[in-house]
PAMAR-56947 format. One record per atom (N, C-alpha, C): x, y, z; atom name; residue in three letters. Coordinates in Angstrom, 3 decimals, decimal comma, padded with zeros to 6 digits. Atoms other than C-alpha are relative to their C-alpha. Example, Ala and Ser with C-alpha at 12.3 -4.5 7.8 and 13.67 -1.06 7.14 Angstrom:
# PAMAR-56947
[r [000,890; -001,190; 000,000]; "N"; "ALA"]
[r [012,300; -004,500; 007,800]; "CA"; "ALA"]
[r [000,900; 001,200; 000,000]; "C"; "ALA"]
[r [-000,820; -001,190; -000,060]; "N"; "SER"]
[r [013,670; -001,060; 007,140]; "CA"; "SER"]
[r [-000,770; 001,090; 000,730]; "C"; "SER"]
END
This chain:
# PAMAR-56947
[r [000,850; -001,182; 000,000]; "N"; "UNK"]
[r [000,000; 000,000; 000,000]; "CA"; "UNK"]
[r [000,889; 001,236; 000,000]; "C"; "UNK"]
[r [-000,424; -001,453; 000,040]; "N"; "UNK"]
[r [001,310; 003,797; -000,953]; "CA"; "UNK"]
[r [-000,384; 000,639; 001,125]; "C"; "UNK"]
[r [000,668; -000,864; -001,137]; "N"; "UNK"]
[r [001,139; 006,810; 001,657]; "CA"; "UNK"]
[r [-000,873; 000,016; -000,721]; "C"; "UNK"]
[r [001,271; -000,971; 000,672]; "N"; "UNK"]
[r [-001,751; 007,905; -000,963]; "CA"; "UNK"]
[r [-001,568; -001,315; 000,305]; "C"; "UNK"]
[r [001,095; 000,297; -000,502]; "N"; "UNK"]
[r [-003,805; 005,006; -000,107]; "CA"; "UNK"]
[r [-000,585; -000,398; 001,386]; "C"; "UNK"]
[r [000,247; -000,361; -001,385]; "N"; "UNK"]
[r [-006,246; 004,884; 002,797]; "CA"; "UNK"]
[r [000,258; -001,572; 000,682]; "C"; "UNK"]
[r [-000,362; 001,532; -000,539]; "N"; "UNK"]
[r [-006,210; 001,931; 005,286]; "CA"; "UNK"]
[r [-001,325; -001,136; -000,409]; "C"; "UNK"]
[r [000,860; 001,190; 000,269]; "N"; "UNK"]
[r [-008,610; -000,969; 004,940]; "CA"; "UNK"]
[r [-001,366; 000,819; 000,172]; "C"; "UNK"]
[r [001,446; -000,407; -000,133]; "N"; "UNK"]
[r [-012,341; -000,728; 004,340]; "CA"; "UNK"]
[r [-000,779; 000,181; 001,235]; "C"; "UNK"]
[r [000,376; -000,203; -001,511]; "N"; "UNK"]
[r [-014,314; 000,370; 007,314]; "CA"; "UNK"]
[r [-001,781; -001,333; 000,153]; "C"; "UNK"]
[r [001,618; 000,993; -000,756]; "N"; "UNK"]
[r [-017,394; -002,105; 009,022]; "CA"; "UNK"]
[r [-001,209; 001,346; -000,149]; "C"; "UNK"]
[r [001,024; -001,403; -000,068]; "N"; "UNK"]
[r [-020,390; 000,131; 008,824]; "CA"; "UNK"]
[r [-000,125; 000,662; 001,651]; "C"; "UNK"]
[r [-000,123; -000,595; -001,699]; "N"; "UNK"]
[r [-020,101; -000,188; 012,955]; "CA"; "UNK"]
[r [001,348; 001,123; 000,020]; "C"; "UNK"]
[r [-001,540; -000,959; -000,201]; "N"; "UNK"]
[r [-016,213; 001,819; 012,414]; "CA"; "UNK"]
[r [-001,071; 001,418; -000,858]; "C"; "UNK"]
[r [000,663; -001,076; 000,574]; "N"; "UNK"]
[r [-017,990; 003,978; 010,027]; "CA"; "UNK"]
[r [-000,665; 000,855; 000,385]; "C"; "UNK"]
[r [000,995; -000,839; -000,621]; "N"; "UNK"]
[r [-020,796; 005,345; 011,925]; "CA"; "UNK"]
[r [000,738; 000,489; 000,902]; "C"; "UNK"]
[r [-000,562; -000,954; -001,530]; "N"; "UNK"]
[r [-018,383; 006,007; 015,085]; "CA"; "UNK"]
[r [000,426; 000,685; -000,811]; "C"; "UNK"]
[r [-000,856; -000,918; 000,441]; "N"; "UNK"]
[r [-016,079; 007,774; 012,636]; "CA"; "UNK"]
[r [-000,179; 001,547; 000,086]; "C"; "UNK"]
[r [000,669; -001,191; 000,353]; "N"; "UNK"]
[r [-015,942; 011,448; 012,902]; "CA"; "UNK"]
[r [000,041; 000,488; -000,809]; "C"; "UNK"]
[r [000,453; -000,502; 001,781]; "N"; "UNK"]
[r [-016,948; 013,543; 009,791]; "CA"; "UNK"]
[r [001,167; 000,586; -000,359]; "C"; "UNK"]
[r [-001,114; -000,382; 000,856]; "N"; "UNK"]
[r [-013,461; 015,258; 009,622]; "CA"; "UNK"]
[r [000,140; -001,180; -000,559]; "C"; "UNK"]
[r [-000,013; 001,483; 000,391]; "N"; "UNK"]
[r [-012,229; 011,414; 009,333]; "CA"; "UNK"]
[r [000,007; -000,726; -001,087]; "C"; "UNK"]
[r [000,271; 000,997; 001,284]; "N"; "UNK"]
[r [-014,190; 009,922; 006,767]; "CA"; "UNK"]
[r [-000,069; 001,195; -000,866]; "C"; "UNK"]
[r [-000,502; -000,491; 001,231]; "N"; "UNK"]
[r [-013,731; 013,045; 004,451]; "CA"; "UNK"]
[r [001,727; 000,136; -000,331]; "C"; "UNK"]
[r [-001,993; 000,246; -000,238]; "N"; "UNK"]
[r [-009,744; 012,917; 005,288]; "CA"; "UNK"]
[r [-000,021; -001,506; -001,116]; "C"; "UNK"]
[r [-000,475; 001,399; 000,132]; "N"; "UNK"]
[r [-009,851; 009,234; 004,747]; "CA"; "UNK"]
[r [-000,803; 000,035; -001,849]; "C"; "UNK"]
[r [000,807; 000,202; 000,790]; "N"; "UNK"]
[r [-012,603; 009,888; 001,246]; "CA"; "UNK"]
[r [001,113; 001,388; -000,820]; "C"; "UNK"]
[r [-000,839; -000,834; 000,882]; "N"; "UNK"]
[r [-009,944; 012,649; 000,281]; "CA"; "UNK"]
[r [001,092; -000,937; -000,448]; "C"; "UNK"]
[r [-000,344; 000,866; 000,155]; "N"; "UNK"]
[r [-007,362; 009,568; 000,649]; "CA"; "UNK"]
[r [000,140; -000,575; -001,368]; "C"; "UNK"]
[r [-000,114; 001,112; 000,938]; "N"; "UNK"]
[r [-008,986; 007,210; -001,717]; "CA"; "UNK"]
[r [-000,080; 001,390; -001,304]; "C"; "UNK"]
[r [-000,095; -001,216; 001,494]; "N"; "UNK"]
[r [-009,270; 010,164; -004,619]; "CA"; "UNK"]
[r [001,071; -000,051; -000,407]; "C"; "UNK"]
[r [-001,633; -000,530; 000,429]; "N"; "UNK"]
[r [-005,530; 011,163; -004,356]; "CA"; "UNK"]
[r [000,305; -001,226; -000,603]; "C"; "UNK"]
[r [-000,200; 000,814; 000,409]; "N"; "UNK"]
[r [-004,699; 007,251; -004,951]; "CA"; "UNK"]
[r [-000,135; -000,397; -001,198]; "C"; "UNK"]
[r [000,672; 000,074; 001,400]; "N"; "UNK"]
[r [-007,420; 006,889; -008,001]; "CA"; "UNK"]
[r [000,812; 000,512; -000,573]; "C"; "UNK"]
[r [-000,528; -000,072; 001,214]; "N"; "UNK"]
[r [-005,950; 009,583; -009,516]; "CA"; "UNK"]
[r [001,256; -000,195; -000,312]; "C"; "UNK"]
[r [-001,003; 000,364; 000,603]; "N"; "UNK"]
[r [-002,536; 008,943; -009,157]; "CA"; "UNK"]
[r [000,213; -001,225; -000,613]; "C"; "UNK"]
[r [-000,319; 001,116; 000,690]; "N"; "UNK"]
[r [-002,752; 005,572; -010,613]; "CA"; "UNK"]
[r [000,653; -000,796; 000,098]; "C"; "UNK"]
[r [-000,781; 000,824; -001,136]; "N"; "UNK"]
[r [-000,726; 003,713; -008,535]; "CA"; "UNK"]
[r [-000,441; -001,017; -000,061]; "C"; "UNK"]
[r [000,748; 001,434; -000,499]; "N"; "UNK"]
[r [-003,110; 000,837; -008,084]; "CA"; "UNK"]
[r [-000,253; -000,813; -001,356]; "C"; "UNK"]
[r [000,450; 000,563; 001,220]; "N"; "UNK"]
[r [-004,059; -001,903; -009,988]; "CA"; "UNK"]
[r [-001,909; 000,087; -000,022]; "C"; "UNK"]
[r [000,738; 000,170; 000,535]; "N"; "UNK"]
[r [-007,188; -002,651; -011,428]; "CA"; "UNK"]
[r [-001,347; -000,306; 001,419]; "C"; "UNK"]
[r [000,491; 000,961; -001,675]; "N"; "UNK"]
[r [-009,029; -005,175; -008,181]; "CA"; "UNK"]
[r [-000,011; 001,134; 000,961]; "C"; "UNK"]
[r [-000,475; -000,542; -001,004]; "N"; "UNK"]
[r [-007,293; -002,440; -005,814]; "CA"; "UNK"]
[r [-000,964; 001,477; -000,476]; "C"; "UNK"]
[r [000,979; -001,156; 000,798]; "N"; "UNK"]
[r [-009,271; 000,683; -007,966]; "CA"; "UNK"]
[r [-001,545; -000,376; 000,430]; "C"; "UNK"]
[r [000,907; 000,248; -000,091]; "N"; "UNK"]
[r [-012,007; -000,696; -007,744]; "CA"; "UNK"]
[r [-000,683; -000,315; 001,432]; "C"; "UNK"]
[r [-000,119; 000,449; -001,416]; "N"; "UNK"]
[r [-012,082; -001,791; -004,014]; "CA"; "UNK"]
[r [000,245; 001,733; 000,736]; "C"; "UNK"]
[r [-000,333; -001,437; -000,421]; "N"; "UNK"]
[r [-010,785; 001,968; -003,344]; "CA"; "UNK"]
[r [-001,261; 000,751; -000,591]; "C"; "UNK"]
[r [001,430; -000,730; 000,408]; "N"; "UNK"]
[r [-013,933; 003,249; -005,515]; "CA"; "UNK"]
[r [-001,459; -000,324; 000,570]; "C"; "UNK"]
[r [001,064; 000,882; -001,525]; "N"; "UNK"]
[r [-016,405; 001,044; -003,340]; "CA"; "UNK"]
[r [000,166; 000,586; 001,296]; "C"; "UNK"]
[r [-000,474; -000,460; -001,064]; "N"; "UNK"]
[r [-014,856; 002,195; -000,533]; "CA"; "UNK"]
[r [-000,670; 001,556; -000,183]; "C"; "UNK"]
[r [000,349; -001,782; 000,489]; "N"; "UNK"]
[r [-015,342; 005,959; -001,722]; "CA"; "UNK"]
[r [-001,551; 000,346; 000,262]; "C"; "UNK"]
[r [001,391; -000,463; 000,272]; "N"; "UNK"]
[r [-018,790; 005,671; -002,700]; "CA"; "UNK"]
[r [-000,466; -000,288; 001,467]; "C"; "UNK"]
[r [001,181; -000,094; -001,647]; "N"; "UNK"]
[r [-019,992; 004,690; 001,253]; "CA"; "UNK"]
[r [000,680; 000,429; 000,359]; "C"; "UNK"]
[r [-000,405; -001,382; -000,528]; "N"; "UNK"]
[r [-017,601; 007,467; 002,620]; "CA"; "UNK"]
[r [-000,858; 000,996; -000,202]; "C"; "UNK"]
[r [001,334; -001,291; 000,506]; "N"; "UNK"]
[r [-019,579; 009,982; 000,331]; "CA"; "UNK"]
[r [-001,293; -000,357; 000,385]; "C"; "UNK"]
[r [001,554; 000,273; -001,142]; "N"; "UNK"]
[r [-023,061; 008,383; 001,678]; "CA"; "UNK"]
[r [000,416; 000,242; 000,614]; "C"; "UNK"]
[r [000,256; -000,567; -001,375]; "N"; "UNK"]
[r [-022,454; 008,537; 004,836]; "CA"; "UNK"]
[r [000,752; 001,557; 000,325]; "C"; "UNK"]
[r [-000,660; -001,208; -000,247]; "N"; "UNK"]
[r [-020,291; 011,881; 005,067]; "CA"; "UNK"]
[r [-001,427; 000,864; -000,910]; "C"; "UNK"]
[r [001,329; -000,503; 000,576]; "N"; "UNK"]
[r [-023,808; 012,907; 002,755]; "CA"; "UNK"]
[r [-001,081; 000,199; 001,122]; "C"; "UNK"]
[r [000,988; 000,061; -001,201]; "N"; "UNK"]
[r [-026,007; 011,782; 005,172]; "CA"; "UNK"]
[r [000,045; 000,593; 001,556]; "C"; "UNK"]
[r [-000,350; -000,607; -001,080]; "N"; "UNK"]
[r [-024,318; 013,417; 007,987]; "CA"; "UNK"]
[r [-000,337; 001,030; 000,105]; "C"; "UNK"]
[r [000,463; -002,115; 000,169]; "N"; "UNK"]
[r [-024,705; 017,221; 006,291]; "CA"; "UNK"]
[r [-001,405; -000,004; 000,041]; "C"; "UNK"]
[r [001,929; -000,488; -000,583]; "N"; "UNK"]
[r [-028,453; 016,705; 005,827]; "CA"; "UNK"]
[r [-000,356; -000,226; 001,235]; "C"; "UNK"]
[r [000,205; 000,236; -001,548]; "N"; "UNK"]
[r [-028,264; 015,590; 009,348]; "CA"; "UNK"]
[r [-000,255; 001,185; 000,702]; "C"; "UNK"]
[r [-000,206; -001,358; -000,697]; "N"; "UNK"]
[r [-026,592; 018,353; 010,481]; "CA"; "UNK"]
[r [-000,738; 001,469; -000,614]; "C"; "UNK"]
[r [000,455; -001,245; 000,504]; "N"; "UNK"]
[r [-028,430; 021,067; 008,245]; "CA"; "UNK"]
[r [-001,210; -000,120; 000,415]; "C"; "UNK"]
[r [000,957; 000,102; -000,748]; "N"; "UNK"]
[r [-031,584; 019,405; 009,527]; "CA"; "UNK"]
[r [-000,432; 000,644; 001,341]; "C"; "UNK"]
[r [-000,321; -000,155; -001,304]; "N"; "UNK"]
[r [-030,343; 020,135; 012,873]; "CA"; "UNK"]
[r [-000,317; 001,830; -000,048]; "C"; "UNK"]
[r [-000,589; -001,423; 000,438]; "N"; "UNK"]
[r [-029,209; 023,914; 011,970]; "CA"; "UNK"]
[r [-001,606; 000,394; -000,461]; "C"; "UNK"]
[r [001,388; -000,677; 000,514]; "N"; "UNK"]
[r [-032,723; 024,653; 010,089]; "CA"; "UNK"]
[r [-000,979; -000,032; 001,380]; "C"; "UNK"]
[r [001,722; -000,033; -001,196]; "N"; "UNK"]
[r [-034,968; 023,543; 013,539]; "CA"; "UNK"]
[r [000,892; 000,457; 001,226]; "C"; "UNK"]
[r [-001,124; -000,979; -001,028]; "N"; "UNK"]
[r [-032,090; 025,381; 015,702]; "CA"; "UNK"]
[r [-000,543; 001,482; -000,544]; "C"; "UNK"]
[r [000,249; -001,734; 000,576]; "N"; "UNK"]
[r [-032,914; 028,545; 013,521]; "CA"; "UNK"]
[r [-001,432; 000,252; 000,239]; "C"; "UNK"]
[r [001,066; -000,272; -000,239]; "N"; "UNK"]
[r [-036,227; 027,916; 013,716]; "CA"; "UNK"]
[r [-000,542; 000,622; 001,450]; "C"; "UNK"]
[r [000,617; -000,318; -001,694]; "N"; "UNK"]
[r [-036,875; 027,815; 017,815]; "CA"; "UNK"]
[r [000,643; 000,942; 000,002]; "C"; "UNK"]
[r [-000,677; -001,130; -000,337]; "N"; "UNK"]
[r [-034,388; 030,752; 018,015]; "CA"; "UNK"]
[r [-000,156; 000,929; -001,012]; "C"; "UNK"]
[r [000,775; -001,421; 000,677]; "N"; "UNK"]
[r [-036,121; 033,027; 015,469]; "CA"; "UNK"]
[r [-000,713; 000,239; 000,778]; "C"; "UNK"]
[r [000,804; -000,114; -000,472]; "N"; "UNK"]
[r [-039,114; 032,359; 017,555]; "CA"; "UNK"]
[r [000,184; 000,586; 001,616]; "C"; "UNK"]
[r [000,003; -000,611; -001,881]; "N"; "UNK"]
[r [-037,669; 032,988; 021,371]; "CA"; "UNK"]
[r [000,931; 001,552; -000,648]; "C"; "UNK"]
[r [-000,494; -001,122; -000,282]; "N"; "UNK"]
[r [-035,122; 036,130; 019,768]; "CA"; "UNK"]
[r [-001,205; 001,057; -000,725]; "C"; "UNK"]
[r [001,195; -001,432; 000,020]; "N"; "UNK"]
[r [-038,819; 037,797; 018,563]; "CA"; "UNK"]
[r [-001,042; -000,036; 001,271]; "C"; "UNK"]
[r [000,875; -000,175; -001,007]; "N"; "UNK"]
[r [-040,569; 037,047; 021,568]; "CA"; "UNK"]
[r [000,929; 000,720; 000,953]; "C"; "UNK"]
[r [-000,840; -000,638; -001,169]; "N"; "UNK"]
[r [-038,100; 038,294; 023,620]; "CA"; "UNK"]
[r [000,386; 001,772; 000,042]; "C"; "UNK"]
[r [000,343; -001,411; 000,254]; "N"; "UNK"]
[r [-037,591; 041,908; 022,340]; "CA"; "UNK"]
[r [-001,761; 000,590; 000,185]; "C"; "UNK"]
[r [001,678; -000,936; 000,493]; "N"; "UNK"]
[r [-041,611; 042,310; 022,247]; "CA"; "UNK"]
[r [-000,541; -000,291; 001,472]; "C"; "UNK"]
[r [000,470; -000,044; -001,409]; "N"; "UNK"]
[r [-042,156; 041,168; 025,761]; "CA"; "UNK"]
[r [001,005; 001,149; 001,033]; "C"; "UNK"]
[r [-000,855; -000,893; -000,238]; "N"; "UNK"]
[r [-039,225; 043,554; 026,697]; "CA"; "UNK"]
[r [-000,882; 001,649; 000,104]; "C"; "UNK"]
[r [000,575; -001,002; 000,597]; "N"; "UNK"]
[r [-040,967; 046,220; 024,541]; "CA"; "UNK"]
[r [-001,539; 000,284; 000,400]; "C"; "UNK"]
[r [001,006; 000,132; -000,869]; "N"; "UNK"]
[r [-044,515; 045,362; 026,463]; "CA"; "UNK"]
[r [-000,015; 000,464; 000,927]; "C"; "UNK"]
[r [000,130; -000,900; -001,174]; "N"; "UNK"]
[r [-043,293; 046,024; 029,316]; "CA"; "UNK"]
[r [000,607; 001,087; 000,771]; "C"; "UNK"]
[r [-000,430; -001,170; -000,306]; "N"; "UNK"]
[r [-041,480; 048,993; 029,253]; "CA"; "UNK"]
[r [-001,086; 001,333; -000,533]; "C"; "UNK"]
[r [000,885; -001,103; 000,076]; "N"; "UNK"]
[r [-044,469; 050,726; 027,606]; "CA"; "UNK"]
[r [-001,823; -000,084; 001,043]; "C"; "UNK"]
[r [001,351; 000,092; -001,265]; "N"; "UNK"]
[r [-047,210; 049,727; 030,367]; "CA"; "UNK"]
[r [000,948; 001,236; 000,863]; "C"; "UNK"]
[r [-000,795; -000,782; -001,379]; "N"; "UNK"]
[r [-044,439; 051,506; 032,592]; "CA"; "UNK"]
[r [-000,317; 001,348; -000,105]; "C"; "UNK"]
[r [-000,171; -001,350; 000,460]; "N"; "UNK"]
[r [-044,866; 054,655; 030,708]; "CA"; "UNK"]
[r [-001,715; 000,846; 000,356]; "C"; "UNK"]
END
């Protein structure tokens, strides 16, 4: 095996612990290898398998996380306008 390629295929159990720097490090890896051409044929192909369930799951992670991020933005649109207008309530009863 070259520095350019990554280490052995991951279990889907290694996979899921992996963290997302990780498996795009390790999915930047198998690229550099492809294109340098280093490998044979069996070994290309095994490195392009490999690739394609890095990119799923490093895929499935961002809609995860943008999922996350969209209903984060959501509850905190909703408490940073309630919060100025109950502010703004009750400084004009005061008046």
């Amino acid at each position: 095996m070259t520095q350019a390629e990554p280490q052995e295929a991951l279990s889907d159990k290694q996979l899921a612990e992996l963290p997302f720097d990780e498996v795009v490090a390790r999915l930047q890896r198998i690229v550099q290898a492809l294109e340098a051409g280093d490998v044979g044929l069996e070994q290309s192909i095994a490195l392009y398998r490999e690739g394609l369930r890095l990119h799923a799951a490093s895929e499935e992670r961002l809609k995860a996380a943008e999922l996350t991020i969209t209903e984060l933005g959501r509850r905190g649109a909703g408490s940073v306008a309630e919060e100025p207008g109950d502010a703004g309530d009750a400084g004009d009863a005061g008046l």
